[in-house]
C-alpha positions in Angstrom: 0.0 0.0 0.0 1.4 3.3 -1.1 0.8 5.5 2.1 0.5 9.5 1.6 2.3 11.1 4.9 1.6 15.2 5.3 2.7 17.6 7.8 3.8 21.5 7.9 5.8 23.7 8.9 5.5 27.5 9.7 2.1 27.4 11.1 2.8 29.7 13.8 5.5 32.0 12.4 5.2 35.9 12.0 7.4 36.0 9.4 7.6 33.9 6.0 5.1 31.2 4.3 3.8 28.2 5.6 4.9 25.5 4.0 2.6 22.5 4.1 4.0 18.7 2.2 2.7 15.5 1.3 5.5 12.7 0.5 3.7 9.1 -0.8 6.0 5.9 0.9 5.3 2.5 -0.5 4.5 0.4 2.8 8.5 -1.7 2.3 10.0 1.6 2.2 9.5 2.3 6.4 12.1 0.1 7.4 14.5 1.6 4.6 13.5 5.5 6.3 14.2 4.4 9.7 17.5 2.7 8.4 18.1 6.2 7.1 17.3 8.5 10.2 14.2 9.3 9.2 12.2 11.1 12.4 9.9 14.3 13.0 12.5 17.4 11.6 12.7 19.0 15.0 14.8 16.4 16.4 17.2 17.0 13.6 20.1 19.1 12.3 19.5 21.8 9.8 21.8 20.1 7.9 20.4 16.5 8.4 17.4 17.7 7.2 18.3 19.3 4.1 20.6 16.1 3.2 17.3 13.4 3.9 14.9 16.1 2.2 17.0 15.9 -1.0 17.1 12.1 -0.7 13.3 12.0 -0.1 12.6 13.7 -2.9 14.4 11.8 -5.7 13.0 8.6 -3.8 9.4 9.6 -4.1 6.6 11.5 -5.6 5.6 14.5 -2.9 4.1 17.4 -3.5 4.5 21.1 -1.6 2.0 23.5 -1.1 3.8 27.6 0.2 1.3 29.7 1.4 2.8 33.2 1.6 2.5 35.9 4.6 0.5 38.1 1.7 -2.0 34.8 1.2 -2.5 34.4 5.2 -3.8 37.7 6.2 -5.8 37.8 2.9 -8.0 34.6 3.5 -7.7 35.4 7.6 -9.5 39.1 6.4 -11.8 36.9 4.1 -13.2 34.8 7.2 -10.7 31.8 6.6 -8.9 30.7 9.6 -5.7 29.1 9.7 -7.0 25.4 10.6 -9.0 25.7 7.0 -6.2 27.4 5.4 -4.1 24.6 6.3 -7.1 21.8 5.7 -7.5 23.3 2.4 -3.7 22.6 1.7 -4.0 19.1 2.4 -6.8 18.2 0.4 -5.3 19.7 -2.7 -2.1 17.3 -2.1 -4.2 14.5 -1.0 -6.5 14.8 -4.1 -3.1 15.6 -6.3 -1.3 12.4 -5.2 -4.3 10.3 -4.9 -2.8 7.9 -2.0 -5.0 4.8 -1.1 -4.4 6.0 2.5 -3.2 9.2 4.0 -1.8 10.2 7.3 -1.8 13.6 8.6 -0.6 15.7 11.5 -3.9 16.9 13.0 -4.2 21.0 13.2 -7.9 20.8 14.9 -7.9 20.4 18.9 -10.5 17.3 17.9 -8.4 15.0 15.8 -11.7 12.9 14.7 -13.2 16.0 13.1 -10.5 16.9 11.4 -10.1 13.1 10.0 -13.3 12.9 9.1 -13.7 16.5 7.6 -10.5 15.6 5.2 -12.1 11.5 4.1 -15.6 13.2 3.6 -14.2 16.1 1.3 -11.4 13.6 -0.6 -13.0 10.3 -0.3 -10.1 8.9 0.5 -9.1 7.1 3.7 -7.5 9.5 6.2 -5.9 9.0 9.6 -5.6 12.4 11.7 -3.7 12.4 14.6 -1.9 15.0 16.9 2.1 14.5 17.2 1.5 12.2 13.6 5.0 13.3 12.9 6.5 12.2 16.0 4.4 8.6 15.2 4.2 7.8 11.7 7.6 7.4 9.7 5.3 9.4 6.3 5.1 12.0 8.5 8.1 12.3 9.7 9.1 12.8 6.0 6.7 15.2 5.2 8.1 17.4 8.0 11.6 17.0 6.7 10.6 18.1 3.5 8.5 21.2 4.4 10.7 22.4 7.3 13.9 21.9 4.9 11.5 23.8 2.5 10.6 26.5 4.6 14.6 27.4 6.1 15.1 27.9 2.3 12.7 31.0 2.2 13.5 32.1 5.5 17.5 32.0 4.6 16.8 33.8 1.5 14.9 36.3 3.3 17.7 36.7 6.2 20.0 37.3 3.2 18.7 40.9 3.2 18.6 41.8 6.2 21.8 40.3 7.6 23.7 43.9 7.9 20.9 45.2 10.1 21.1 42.4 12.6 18.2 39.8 10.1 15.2 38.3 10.8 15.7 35.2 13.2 14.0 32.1 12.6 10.8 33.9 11.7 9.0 32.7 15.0 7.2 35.2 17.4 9.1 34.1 20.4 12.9 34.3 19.2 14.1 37.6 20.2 16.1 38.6 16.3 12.7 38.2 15.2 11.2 40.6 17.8 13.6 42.6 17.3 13.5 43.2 13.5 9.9 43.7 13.8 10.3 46.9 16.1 12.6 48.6 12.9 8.9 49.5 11.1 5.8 51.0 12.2 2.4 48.6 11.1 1.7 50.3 7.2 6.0 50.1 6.5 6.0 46.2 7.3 8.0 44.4 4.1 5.5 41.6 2.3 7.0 38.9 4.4 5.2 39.9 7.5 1.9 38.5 8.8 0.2 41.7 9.7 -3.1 39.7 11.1 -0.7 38.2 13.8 -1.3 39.5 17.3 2.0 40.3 17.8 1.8 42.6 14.8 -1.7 44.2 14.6 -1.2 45.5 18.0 1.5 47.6 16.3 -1.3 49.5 14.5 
């Protein structure tokens, strides 16, 4: 059985995309993943994951869904919140990949709505869990590939802004990030910002 693991990565970042990926792993291929160090991306290296992300991705088809800053704020003024945003996501890579089974880290607070919400709208057989990447070797994948994915952006980004002191790892919490956001009033914030984020729109 050819299993479709997704996870993301970003969710809860002020700064950047969120970067949402599906990898499909042929049932045999676990053990071969585990052999290779395979586990949920934040127990890894930066480097360890951008060496197993390439590797995953000449092994198998995935598919990678970036949602930028821009997009967030737009659907969150439109009504859309970020557990549909991200829903949404998933059922275009579960419908593009067409898995006979998918597993998926769960974004709801009730796991079985969520599951059931993504088989009703896919008709496909979905398992929805919380900590999936932490449980299901797919998973683990998928989070390799979409955090490895995301530090891309987020290094090209820091690239910029390096002389002033750059942007930190994007997060709300890390105190570069914190820092970089204090350098512009709310209207001067560059594209890359989530301006619908507390931390932000309190800046108004």
């Amino acid at each position: 059985m050819d299993i479709l693991g997704i996870d993301e990565a970003g969710r809860g970042s002020v700064l950047g995309p969120m970067v949402i990926a599906g990898v499909v792993v042929p049932e045999k291929m676990g053990k071969v993943l585990e052999r290779m160090g395979v586990k949920d991306s934040k127990r890894l290296t930066p480097n360890r994951r951008i060496i197993l992300s390439r590797k995953l991705k000449k092994m198998f088809e995935y598919e990678i869904v970036v949602i930028s800053a821009r997009e967030i704020d737009d659907l969150r003024a439109n009504g859309v919140n970020l557990n549909e945003i991200e829903k949404n996501a998933m059922e275009n890579i579960i419908l593009k990949l067409n898995p006979e089974k998918a597993i998926v880290d769960a974004v709801d607070v009730k796991a079985e709505r969520f599951q059931e919400n993504l088989c009703n709208d896919t008709g496909i057989e979905v398992i929805a869990e919380h900590k999936a990447d932490d449980k299901y070797i797919e998973v683990s994948a998928a989070s390799i590939i979409a955090k490895a994915e995301r530090d891309d952006y987020i290094k090209e980004i820091n690239k910029e802004y390096i002389k002033s002191g750059g942007i930190g790892s994007g997060y709300p919490s890390d105190p570069t990030t914190k820092k970089f956001l204090t350098n512009y009033t709310y209207d001067e914030m560059p594209d890359f910002v989530r301006k619908s984020w507390a931390t932000v729109a309190k800046m108004k």
